[in-house]
N, C-alpha and C positions, 0 to 999 in steps of 0.2 A: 535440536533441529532449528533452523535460522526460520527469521522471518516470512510466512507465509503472501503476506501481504502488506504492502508501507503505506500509510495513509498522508495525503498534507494533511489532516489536519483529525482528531479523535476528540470530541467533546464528551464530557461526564457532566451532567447537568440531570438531577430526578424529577427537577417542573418537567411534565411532559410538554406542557405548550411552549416554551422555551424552550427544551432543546429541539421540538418538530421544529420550529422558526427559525434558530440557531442553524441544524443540518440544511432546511430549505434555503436560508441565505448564502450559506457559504458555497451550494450547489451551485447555483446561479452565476459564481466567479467560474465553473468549471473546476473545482475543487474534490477531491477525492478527500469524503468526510462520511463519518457515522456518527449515531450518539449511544448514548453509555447512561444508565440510571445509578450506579452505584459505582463505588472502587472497589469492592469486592467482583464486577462486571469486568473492570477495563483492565483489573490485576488480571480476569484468566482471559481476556481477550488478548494481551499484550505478551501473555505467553507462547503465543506461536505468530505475533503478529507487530508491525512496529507505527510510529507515527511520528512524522516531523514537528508537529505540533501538538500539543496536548492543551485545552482549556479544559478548565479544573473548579468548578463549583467548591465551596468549603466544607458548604452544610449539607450531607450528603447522608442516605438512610446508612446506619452498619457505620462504617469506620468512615470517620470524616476527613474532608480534602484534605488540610495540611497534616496529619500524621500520615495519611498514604502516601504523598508526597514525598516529606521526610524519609521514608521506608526503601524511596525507590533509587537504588544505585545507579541508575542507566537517567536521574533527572538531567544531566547534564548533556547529554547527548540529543535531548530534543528542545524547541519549543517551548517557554509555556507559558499561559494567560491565565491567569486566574479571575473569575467572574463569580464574585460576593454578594450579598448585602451586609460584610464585615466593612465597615469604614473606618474600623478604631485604627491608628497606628499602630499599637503594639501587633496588630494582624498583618498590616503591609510591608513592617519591617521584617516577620518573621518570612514571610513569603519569598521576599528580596534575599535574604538570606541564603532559603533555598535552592536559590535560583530562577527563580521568576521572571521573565520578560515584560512581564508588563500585569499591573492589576486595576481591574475594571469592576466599578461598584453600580451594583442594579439601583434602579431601573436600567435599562441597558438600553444603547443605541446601538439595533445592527449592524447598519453600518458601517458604525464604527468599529464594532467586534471584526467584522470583515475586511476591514482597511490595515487592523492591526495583525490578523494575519495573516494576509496577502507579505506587509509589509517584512513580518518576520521571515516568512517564507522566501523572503529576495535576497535575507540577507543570513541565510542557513546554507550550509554545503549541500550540495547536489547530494540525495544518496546512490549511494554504490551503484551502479546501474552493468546489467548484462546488454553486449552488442549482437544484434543479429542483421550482419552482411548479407542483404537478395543476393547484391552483384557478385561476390566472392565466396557466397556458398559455405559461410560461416558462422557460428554460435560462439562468441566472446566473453568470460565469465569474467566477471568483476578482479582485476589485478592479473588476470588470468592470458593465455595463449590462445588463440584463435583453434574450435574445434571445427574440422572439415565435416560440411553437411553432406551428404546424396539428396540426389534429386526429388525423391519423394518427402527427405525431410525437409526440404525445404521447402518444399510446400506447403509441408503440415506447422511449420514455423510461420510460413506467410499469412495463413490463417489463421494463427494465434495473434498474431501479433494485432491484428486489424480489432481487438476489441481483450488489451490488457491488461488480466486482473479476473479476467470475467471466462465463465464458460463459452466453448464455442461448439454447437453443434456438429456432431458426427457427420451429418449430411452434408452440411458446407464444406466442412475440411474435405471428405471426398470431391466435393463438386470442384475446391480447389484446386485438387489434383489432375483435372481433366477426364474424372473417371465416374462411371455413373452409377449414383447412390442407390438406385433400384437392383444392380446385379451385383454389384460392391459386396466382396465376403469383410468383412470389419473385423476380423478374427485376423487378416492382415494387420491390418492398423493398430492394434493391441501388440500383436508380435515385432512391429516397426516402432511404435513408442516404448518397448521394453527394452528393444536393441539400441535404442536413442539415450536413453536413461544410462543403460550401462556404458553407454559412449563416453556421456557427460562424466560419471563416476569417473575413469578412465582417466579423465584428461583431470580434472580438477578437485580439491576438497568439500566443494563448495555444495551446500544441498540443492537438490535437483530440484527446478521450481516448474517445473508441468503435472499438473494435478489430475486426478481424474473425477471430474464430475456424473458420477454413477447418474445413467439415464440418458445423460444431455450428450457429453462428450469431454474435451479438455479443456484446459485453461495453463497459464502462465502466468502464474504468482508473482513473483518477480521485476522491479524496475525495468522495464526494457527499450533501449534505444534501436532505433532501424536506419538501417544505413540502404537507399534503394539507388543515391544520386550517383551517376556515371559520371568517373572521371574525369576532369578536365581536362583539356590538351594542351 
C-alpha cells in the first residue's frame, strides 16, 4: 500500500526534550513534522507512511542511527540531517557516504536545524501530488487522467481538502453539501464514499488516499493540490 501520509520533515531523536523543541520549532515554519524516539519507531511508522526529510539522531535506544540508516533502501529518495554528539570524522564521513545532507553536532542551534531544513526542502522535488478541480469537477491522480466528480462528490472533496491530511467531521462535510446534518441519513455518505473509491480504483493503480476516521469522519492522506481559480480570458 503507498504512502499514507508525506511529511516535510520526520525527526528520530530519544531526548524527549529535544525532540518536543525540535517538532515545536520546525511547527512554527508551518511544517508538517512528527518525532520518533527510536528506529525501530520510524522503521514501522515509514512503512505505510513517507517523509521529505528525515533527521536522524545516531545514538538511538535498540538499533543505532547509522546502521538503520545503512539499512534503508529508499535513503536516497529523501532528505537527511543527521544530528549527533558524534564529532569524530570517521562518523561524518560515514554519514556522507550514506548520503547525508548535512551533519549537525549537539549542542544544537534550532534555528539553525530549521533553516537547514527549510533549505533542503527548497531544493527537493515536489512530491507527487493529486489535483482536485472545484471548477471542472475533477480528482487528478499523480501521472494520472483527470476523474469526472458529481456534484456531491465534490463537495465531499471540497471538504476534504480545506484541512489535508487530517480528519474532517461528518457534520461539516454534510453541512458542506448544503444539507442538514440533523436529518442527514450518513448511511448516504458511506454509500457515496464507497462508489467514489471504486471510482478512483476505475480510473487509476494508484491507492485510494481517503481514509475513514472511525467516529469523526474522513480524511485525505494524500499530497493534494486545489485548483479553485477561474480561468482567465
Amino acid at each position: 500500500m503507498g504512502a499514507q501520509k508525506t511529511l516535510d520533515a520526520l525527526i528520530v531523536e530519544d531526548e524527549s526534550a529535544l525532540q518536543d523543541a525540535l517538532v515545536t520549532r520546525l511547527s512554527m515554519d508551518n511544517l508538517g513534522v512528527i518525532g520518533l524516539s527510536s528506529a525501530e519507531a520510524a522503521q514501522a511508522w515509514l512503512e505505510s507512511n513517507g517523509t521529505r526529510v528525515l533527521v536522524l539522531d545516531l545514538t538511538l535506544p535498540g538499533q543505532d542511527g547509522m546502521t538503520w540508516l545503512r539499512s534503508r533502501a529508499d535513503r536516497d529518495a529523501m532528505g537527511v540531517i543527521i544530528i549527533t554528539g558524534r564529532s569524530a570524522d570517521e562518523a561524518r564521513l560515514e554519514a556522507r557516504q550514506l548520503g547525508a545532507d548535512d551533519y549537525l553536532t549537539k549542542p544544537l542551534n534550532l534555528d539553525e536545524v530549521a533553516l537547514t531544513v527549510r533549505n533542503l526542502l527548497n531544493r527537493l522535488p515536489e512530491g507527487a501530488a493529486w489535483i482536485f478541480d472545484h471548477l471542472n469537477w475533477s480528482l487528478e491522480p499523480p501521472g494520472g487522467e483527470p476523474i469526472p466528480l458529481t456534484a456531491l462528490e465534490v463537495a465531499f472533496m471540497n471538504a476534504l481538502s480545506t484541512a489535508p491530511g487530517e480528519a474532517v467531521d461528518r457534520h461539516e462535510i454534510v453541512t458542506g453539501m448544503d444539507l442538514d446534518p440533523r436529518t442527514y441519513d450518513f448511511r448516504r455518505m458511506e454509500v457515496m464514499v464507497r462508489r467514489l473509491r471504486s471510482k478512483i480504483e476505475r480510473h487509476t493503480e494508484q491507492p485510494v488516499p481517503i481514509q475513514t476516521a472511525r467516529g469523526i469522519g474522513y480524511a485525505f492522506t494524500a499530497t493534494l493540490k486545489v485548483n479553485r481559480s477561474t480561468p482567465q480570458s
